[in-house]
CHARMM internal coordinates of N, CA and C (Angstrom, degrees):
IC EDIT
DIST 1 N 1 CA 1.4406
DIST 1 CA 1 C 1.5243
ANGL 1 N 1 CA 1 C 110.99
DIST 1 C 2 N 1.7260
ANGL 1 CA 1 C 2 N 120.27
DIHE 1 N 1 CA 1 C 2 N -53.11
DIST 2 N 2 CA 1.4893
ANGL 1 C 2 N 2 CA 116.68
DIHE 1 CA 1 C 2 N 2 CA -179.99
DIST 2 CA 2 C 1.7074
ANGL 2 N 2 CA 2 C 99.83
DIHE 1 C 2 N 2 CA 2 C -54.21
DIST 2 C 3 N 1.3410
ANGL 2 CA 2 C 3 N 132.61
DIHE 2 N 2 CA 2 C 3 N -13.20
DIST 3 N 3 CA 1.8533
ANGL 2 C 3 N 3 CA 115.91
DIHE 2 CA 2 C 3 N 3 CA -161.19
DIST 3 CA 3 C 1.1673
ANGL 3 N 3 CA 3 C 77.26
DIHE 2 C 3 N 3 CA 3 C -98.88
DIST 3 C 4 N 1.2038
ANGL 3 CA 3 C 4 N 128.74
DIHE 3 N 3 CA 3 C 4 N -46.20
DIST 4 N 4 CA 2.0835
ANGL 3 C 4 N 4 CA 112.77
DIHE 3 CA 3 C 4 N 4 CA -169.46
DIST 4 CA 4 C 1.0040
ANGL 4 N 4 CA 4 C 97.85
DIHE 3 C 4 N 4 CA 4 C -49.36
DIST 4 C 5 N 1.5084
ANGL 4 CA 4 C 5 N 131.63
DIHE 4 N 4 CA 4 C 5 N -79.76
DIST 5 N 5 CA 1.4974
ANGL 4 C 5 N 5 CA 141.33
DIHE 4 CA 4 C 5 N 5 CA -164.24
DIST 5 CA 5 C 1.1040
ANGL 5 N 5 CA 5 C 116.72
DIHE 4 C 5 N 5 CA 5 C -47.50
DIST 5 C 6 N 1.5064
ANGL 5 CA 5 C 6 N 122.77
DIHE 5 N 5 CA 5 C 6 N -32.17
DIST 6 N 6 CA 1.8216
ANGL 5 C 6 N 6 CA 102.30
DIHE 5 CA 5 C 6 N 6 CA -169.77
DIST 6 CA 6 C 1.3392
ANGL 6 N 6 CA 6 C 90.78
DIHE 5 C 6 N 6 CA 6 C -128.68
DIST 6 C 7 N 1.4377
ANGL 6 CA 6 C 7 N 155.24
DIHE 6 N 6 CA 6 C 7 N -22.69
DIST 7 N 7 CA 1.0311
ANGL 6 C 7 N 7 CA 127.50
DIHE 6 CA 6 C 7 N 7 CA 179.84
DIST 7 CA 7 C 1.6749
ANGL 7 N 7 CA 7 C 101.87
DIHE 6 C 7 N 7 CA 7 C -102.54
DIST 7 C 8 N 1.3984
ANGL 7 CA 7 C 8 N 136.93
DIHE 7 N 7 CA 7 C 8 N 0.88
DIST 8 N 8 CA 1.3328
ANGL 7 C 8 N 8 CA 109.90
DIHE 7 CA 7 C 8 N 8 CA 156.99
DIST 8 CA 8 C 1.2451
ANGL 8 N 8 CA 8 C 125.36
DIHE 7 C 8 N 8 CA 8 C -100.86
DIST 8 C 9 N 1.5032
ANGL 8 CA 8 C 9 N 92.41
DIHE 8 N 8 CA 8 C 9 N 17.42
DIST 9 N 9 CA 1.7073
ANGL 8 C 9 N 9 CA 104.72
DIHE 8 CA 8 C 9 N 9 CA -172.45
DIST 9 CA 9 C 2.0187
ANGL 9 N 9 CA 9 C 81.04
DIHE 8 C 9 N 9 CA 9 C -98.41
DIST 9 C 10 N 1.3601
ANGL 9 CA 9 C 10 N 121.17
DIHE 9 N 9 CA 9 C 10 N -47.44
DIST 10 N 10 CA 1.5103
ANGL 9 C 10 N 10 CA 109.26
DIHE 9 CA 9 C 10 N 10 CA 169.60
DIST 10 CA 10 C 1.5753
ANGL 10 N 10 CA 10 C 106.32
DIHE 9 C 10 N 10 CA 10 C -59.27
DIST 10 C 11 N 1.1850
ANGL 10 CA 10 C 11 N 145.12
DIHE 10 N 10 CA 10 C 11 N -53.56
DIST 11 N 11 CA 1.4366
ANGL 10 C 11 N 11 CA 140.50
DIHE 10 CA 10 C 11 N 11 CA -155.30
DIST 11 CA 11 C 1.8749
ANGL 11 N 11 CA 11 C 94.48
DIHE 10 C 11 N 11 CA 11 C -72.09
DIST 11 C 12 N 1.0487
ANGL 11 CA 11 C 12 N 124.70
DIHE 11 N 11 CA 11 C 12 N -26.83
DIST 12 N 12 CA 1.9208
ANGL 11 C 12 N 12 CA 106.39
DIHE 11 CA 11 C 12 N 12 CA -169.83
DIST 12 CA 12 C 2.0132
ANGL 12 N 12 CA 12 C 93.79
DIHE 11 C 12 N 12 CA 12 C 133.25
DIST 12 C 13 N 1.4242
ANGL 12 CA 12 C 13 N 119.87
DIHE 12 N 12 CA 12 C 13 N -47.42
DIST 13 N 13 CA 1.4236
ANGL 12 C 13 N 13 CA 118.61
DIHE 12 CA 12 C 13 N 13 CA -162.95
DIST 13 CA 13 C 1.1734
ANGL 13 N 13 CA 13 C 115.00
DIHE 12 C 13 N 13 CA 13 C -91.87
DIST 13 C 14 N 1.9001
ANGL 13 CA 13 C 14 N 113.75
DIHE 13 N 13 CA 13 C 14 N 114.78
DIST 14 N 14 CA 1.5312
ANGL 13 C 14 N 14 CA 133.77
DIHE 13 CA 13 C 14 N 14 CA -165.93
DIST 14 CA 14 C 1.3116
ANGL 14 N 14 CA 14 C 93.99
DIHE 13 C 14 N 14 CA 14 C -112.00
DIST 14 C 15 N 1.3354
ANGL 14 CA 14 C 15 N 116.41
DIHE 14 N 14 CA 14 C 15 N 120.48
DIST 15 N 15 CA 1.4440
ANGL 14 C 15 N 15 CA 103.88
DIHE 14 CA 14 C 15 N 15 CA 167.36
DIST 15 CA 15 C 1.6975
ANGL 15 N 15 CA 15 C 121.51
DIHE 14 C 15 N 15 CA 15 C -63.49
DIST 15 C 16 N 1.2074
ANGL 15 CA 15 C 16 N 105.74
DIHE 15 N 15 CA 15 C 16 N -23.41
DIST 16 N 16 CA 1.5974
ANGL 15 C 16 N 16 CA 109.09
DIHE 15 CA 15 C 16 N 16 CA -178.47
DIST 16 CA 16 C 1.1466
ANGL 16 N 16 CA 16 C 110.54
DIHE 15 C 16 N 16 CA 16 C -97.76
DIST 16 C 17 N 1.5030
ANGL 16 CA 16 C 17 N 118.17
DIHE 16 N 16 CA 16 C 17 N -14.69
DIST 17 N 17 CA 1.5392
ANGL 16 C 17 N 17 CA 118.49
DIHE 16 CA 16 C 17 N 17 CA 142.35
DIST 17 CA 17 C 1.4624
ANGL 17 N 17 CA 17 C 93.10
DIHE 16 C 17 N 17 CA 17 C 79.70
DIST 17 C 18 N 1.5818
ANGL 17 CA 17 C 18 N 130.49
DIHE 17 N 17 CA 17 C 18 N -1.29
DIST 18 N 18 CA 1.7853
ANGL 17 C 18 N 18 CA 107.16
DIHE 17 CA 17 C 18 N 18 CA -162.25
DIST 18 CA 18 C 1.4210
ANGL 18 N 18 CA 18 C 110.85
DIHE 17 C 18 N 18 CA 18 C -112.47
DIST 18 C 19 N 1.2236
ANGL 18 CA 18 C 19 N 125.62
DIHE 18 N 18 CA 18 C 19 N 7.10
DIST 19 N 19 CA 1.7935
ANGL 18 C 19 N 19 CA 120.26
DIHE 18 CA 18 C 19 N 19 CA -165.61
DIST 19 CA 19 C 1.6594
ANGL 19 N 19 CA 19 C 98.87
DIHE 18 C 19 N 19 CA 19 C -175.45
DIST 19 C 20 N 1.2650
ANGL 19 CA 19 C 20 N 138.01
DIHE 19 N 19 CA 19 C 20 N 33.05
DIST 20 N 20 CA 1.3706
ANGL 19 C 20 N 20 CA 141.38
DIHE 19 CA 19 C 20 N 20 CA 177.79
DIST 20 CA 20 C 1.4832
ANGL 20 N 20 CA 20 C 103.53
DIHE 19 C 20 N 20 CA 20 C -141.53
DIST 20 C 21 N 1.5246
ANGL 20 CA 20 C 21 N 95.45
DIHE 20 N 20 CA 20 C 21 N 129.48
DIST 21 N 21 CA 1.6511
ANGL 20 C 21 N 21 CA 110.87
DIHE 20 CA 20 C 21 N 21 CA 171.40
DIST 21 CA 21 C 1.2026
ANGL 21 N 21 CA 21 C 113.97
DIHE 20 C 21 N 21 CA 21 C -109.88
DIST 21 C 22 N 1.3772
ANGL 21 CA 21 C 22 N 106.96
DIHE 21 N 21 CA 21 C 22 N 173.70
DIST 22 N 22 CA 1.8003
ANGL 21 C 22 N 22 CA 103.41
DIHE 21 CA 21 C 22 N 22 CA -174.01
DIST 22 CA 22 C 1.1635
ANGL 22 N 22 CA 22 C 120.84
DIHE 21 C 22 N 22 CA 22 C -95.22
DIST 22 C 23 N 1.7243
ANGL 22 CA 22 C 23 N 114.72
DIHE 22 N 22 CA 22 C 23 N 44.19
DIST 23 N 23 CA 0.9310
ANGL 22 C 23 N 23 CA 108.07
DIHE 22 CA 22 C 23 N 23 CA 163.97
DIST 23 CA 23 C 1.6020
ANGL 23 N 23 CA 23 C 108.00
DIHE 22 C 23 N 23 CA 23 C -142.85
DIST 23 C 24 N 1.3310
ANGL 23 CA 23 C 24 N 119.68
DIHE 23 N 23 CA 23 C 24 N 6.17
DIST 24 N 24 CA 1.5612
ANGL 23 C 24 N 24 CA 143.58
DIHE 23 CA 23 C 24 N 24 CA -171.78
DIST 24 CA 24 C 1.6000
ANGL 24 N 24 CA 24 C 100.29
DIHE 23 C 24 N 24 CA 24 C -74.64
DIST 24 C 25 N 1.1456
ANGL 24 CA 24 C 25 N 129.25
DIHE 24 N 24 CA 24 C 25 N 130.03
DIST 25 N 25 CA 1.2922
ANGL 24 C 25 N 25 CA 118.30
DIHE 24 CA 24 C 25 N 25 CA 170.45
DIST 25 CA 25 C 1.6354
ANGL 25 N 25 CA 25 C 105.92
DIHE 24 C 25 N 25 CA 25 C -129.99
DIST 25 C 26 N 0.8737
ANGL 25 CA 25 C 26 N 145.21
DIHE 25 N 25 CA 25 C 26 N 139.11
DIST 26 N 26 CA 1.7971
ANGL 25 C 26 N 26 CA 155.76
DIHE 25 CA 25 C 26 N 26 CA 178.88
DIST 26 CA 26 C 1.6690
ANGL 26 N 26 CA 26 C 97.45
DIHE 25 C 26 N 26 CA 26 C -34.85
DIST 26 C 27 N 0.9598
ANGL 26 CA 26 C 27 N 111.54
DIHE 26 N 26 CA 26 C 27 N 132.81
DIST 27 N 27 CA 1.4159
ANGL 26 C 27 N 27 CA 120.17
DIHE 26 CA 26 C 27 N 27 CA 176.69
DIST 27 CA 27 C 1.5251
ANGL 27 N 27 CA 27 C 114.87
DIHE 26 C 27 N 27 CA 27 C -44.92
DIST 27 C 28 N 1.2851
ANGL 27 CA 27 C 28 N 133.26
DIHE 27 N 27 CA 27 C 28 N -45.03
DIST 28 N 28 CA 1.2123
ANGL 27 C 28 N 28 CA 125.81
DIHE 27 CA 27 C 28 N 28 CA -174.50
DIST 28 CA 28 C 1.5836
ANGL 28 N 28 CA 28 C 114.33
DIHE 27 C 28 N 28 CA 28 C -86.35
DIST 28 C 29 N 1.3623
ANGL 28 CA 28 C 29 N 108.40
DIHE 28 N 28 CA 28 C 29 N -10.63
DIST 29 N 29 CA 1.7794
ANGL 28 C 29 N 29 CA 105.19
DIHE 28 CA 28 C 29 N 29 CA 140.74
DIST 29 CA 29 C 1.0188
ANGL 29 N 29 CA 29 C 133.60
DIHE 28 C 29 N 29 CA 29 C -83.45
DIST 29 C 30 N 1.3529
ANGL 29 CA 29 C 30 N 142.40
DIHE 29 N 29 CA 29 C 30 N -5.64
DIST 30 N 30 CA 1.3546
ANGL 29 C 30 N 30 CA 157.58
DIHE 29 CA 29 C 30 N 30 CA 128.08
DIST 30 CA 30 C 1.3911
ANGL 30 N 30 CA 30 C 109.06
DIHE 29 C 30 N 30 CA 30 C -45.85
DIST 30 C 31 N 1.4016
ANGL 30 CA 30 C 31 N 136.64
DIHE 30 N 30 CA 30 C 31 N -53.60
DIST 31 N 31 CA 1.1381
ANGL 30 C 31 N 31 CA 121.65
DIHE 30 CA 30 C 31 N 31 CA -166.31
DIST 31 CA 31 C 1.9055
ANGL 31 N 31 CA 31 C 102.88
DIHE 30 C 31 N 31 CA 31 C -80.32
DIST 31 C 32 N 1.3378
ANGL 31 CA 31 C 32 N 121.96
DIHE 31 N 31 CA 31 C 32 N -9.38
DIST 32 N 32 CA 1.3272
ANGL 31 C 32 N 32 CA 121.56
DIHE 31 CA 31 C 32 N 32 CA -176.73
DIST 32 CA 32 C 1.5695
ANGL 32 N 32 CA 32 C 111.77
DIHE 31 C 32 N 32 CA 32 C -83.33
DIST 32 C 33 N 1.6205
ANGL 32 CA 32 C 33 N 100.38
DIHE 32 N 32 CA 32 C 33 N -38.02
DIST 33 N 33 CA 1.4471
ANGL 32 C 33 N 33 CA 106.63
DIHE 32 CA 32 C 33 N 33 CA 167.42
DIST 33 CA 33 C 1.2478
ANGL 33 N 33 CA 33 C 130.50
DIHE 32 C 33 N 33 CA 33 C -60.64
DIST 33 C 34 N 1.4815
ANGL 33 CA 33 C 34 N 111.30
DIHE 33 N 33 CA 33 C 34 N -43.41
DIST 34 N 34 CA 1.3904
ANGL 33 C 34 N 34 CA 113.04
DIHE 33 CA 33 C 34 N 34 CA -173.87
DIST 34 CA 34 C 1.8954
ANGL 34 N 34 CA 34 C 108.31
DIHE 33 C 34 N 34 CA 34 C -84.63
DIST 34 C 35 N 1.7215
ANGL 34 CA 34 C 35 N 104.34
DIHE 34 N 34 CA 34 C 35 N -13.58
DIST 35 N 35 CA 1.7143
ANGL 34 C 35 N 35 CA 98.14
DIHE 34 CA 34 C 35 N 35 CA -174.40
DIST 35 CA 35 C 1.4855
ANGL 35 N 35 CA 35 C 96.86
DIHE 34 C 35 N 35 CA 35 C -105.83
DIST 35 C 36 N 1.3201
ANGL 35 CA 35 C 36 N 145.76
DIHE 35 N 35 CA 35 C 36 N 71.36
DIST 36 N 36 CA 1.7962
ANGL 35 C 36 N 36 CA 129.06
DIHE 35 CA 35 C 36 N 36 CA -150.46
DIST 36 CA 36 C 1.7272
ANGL 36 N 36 CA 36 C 102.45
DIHE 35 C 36 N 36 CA 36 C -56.53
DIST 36 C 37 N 1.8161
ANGL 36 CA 36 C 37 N 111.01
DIHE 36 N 36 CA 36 C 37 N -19.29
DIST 37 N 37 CA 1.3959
ANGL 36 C 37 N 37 CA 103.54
DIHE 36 CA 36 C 37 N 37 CA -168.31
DIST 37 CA 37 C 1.6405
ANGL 37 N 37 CA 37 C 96.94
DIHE 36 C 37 N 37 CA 37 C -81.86
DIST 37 C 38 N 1.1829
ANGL 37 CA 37 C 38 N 147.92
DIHE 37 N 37 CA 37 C 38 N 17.47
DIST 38 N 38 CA 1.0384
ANGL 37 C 38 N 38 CA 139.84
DIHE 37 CA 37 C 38 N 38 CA 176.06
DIST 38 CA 38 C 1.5928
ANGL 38 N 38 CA 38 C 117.80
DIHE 37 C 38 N 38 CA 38 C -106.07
DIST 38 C 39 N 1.8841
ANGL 38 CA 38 C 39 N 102.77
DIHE 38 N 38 CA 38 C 39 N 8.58
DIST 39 N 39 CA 1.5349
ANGL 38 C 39 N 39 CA 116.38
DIHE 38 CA 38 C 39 N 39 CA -177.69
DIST 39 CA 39 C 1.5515
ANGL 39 N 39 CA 39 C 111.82
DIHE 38 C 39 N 39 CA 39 C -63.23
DIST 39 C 40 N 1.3059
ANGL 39 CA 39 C 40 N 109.29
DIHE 39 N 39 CA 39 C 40 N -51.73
DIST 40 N 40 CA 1.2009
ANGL 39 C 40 N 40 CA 128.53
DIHE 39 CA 39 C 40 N 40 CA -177.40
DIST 40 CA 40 C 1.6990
ANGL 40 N 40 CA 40 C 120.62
DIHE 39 C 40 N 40 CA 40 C -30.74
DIST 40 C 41 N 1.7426
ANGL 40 CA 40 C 41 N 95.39
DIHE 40 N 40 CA 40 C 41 N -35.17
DIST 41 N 41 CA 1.6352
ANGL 40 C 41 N 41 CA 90.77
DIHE 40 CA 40 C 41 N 41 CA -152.71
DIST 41 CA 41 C 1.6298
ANGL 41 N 41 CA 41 C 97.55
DIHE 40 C 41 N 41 CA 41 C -87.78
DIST 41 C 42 N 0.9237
ANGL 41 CA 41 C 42 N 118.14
DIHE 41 N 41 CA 41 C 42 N -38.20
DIST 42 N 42 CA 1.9978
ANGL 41 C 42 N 42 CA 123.24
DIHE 41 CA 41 C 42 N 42 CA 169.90
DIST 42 CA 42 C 1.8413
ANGL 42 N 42 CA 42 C 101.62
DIHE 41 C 42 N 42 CA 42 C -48.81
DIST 42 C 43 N 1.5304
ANGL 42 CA 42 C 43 N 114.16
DIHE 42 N 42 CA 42 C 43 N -47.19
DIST 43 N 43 CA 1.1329
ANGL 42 C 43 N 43 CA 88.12
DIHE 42 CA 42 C 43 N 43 CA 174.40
DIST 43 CA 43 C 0.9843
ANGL 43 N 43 CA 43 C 142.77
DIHE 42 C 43 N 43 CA 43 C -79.46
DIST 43 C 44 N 1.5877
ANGL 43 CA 43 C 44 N 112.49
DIHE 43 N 43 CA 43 C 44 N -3.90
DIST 44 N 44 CA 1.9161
ANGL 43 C 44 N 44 CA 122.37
DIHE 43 CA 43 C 44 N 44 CA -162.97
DIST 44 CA 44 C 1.7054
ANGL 44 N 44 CA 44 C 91.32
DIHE 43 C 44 N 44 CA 44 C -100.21
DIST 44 C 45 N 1.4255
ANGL 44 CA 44 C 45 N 125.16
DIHE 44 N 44 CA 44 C 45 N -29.13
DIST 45 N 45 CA 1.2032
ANGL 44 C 45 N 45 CA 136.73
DIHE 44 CA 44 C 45 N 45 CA 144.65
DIST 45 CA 45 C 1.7984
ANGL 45 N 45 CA 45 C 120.47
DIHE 44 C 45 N 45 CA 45 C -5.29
DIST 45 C 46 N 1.7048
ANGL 45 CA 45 C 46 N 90.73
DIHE 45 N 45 CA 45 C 46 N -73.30
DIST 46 N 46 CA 1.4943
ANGL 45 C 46 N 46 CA 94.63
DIHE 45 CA 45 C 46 N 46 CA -172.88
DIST 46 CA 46 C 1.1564
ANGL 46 N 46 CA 46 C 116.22
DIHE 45 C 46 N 46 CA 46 C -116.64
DIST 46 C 47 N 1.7446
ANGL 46 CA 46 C 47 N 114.08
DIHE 46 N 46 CA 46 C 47 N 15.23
DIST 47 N 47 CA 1.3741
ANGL 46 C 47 N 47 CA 120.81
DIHE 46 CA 46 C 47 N 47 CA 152.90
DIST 47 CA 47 C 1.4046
ANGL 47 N 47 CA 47 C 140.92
DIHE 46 C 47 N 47 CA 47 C -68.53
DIST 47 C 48 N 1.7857
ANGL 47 CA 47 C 48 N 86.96
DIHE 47 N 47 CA 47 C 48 N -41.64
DIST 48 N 48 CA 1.7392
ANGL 47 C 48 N 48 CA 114.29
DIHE 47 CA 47 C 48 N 48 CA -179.22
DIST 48 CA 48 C 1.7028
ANGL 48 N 48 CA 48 C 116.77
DIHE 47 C 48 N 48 CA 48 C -114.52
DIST 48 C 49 N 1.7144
ANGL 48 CA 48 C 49 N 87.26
DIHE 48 N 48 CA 48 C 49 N -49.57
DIST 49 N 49 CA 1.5516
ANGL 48 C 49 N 49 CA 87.47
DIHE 48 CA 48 C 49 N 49 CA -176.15
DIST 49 CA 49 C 1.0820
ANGL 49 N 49 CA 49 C 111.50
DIHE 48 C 49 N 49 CA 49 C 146.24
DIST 49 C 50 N 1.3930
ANGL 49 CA 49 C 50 N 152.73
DIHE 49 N 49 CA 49 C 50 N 175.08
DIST 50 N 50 CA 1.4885
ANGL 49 C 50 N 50 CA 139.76
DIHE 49 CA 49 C 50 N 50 CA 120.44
DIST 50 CA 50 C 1.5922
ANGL 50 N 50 CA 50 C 125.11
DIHE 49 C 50 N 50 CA 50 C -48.00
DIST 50 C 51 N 1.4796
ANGL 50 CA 50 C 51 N 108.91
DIHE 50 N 50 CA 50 C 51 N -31.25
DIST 51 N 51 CA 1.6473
ANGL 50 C 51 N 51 CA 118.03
DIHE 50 CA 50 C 51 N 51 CA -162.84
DIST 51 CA 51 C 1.4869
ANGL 51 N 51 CA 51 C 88.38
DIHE 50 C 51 N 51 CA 51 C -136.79
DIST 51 C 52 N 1.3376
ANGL 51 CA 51 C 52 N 108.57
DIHE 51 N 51 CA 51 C 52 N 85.97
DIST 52 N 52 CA 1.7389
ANGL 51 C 52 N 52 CA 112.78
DIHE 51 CA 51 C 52 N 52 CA -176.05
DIST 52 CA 52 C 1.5380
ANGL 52 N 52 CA 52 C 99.07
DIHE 51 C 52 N 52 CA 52 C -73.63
DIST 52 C 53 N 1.2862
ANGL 52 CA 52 C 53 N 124.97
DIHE 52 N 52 CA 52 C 53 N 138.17
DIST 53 N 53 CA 1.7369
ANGL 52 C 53 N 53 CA 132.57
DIHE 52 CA 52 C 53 N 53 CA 166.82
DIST 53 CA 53 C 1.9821
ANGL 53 N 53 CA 53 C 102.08
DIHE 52 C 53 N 53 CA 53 C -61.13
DIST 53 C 54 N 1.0475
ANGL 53 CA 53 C 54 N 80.12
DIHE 53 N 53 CA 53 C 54 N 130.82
DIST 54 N 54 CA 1.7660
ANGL 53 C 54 N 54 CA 112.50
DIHE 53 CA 53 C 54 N 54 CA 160.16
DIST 54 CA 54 C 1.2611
ANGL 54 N 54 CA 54 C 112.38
DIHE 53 C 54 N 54 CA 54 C -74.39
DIST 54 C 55 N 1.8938
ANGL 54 CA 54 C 55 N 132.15
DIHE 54 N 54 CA 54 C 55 N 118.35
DIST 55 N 55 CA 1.0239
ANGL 54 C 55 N 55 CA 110.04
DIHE 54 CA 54 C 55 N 55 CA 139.38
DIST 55 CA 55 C 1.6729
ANGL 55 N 55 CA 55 C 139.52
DIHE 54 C 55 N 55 CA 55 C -83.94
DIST 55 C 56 N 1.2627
ANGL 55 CA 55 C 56 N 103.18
DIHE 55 N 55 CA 55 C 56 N 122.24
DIST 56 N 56 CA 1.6075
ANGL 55 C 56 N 56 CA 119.23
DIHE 55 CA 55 C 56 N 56 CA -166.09
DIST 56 CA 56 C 2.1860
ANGL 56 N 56 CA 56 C 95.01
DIHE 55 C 56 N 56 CA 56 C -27.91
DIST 56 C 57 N 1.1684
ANGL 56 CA 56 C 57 N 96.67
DIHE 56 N 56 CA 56 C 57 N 171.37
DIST 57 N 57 CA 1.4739
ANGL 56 C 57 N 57 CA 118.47
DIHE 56 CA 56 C 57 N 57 CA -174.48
DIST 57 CA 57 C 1.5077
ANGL 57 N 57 CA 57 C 114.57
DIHE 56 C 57 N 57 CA 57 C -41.75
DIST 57 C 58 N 1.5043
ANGL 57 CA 57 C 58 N 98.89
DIHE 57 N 57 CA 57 C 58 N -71.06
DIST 58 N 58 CA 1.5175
ANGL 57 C 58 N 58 CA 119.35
DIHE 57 CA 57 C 58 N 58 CA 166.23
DIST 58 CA 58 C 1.2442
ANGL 58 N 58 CA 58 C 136.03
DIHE 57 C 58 N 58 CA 58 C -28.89
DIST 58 C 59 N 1.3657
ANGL 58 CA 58 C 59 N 99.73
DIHE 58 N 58 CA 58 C 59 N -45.80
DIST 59 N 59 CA 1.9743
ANGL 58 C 59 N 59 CA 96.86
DIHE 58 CA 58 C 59 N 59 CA 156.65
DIST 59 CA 59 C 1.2494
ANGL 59 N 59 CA 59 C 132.08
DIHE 58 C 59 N 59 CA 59 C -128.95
DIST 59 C 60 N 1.0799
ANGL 59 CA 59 C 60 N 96.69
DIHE 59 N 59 CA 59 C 60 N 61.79
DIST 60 N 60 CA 2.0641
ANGL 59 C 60 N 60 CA 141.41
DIHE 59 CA 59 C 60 N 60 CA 172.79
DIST 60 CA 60 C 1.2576
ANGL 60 N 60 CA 60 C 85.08
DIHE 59 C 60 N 60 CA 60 C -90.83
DIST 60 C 61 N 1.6112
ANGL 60 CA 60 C 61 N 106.17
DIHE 60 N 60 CA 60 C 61 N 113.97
DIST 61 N 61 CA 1.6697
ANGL 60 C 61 N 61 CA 98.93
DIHE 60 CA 60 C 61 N 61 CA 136.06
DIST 61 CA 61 C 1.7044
ANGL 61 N 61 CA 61 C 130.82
DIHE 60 C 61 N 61 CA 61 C -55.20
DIST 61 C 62 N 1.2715
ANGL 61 CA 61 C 62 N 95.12
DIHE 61 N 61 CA 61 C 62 N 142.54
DIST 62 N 62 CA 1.7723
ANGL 61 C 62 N 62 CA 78.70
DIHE 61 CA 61 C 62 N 62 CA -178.68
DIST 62 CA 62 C 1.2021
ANGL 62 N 62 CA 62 C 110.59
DIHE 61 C 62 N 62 CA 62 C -69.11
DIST 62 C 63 N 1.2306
ANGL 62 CA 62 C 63 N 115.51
DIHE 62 N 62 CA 62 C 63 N 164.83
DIST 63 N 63 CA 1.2510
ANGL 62 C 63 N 63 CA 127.56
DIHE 62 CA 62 C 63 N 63 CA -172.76
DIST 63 CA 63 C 1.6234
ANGL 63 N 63 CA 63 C 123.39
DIHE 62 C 63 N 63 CA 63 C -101.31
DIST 63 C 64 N 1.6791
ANGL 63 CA 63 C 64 N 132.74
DIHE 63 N 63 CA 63 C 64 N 100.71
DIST 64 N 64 CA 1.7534
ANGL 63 C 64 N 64 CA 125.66
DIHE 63 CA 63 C 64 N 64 CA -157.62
DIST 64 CA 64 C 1.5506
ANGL 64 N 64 CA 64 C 80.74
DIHE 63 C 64 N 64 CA 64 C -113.77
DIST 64 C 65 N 1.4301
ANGL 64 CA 64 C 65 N 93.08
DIHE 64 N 64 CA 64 C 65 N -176.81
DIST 65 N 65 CA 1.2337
ANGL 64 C 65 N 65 CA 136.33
DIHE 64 CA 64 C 65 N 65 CA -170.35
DIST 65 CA 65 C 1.7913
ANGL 65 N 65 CA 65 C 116.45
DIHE 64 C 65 N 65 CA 65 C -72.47
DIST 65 C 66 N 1.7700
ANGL 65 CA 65 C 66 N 110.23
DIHE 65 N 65 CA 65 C 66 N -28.90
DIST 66 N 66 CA 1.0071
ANGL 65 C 66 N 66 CA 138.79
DIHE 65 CA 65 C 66 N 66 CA -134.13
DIST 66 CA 66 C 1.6818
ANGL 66 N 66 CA 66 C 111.08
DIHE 65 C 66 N 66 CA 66 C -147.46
DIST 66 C 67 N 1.1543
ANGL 66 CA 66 C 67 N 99.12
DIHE 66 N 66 CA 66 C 67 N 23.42
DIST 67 N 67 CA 1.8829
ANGL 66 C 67 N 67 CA 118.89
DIHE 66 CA 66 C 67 N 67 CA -167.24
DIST 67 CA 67 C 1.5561
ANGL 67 N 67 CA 67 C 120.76
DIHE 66 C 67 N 67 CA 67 C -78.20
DIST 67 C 68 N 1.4647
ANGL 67 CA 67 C 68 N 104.09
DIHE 67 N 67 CA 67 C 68 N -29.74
DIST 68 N 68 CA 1.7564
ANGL 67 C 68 N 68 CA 111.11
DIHE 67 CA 67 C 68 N 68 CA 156.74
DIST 68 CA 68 C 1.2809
ANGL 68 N 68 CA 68 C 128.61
DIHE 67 C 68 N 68 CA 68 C -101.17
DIST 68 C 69 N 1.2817
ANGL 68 CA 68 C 69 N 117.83
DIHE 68 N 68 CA 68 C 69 N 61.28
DIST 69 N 69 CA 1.6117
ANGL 68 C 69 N 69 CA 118.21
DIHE 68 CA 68 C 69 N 69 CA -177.86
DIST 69 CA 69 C 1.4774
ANGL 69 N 69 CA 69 C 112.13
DIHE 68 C 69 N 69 CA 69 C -71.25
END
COOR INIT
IC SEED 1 N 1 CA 1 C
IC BUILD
């Protein structure tokens, strides 16, 4: 659904066909284009999540003094 909507709304193809040109893109692809530091957040989005899972205690590495050698 997001590739219909924003990249055939960038390529020319609207499904509703009534008020989009081929060069109009949805505002919050506009605002990603014009801010590039605002790329990040769509992707950590649908990488991790908003509410990324915890692994419980137990399979935590422990944690030393000496962990980036």
């Amino acid at each position: 659904m997001a590739h219909k909507v924003i990249l055939g709304r960038a390529l020319g193809f609207d499904p509703d066909a009534e008020h989009t040109s081929a060069t109009s893109l949805p505002l919050p692809a506009r605002l990603l284009e014009r801010f590039p530091a605002l790329r990040g957040i769509p992707a950590r989005l649908v990488g991790i999540g908003p509410l990324p899972e915890h692994a419980p205690e137990w399979a935590r590495r422990p944690r030393t003094l000496h962990a980036h050698r």
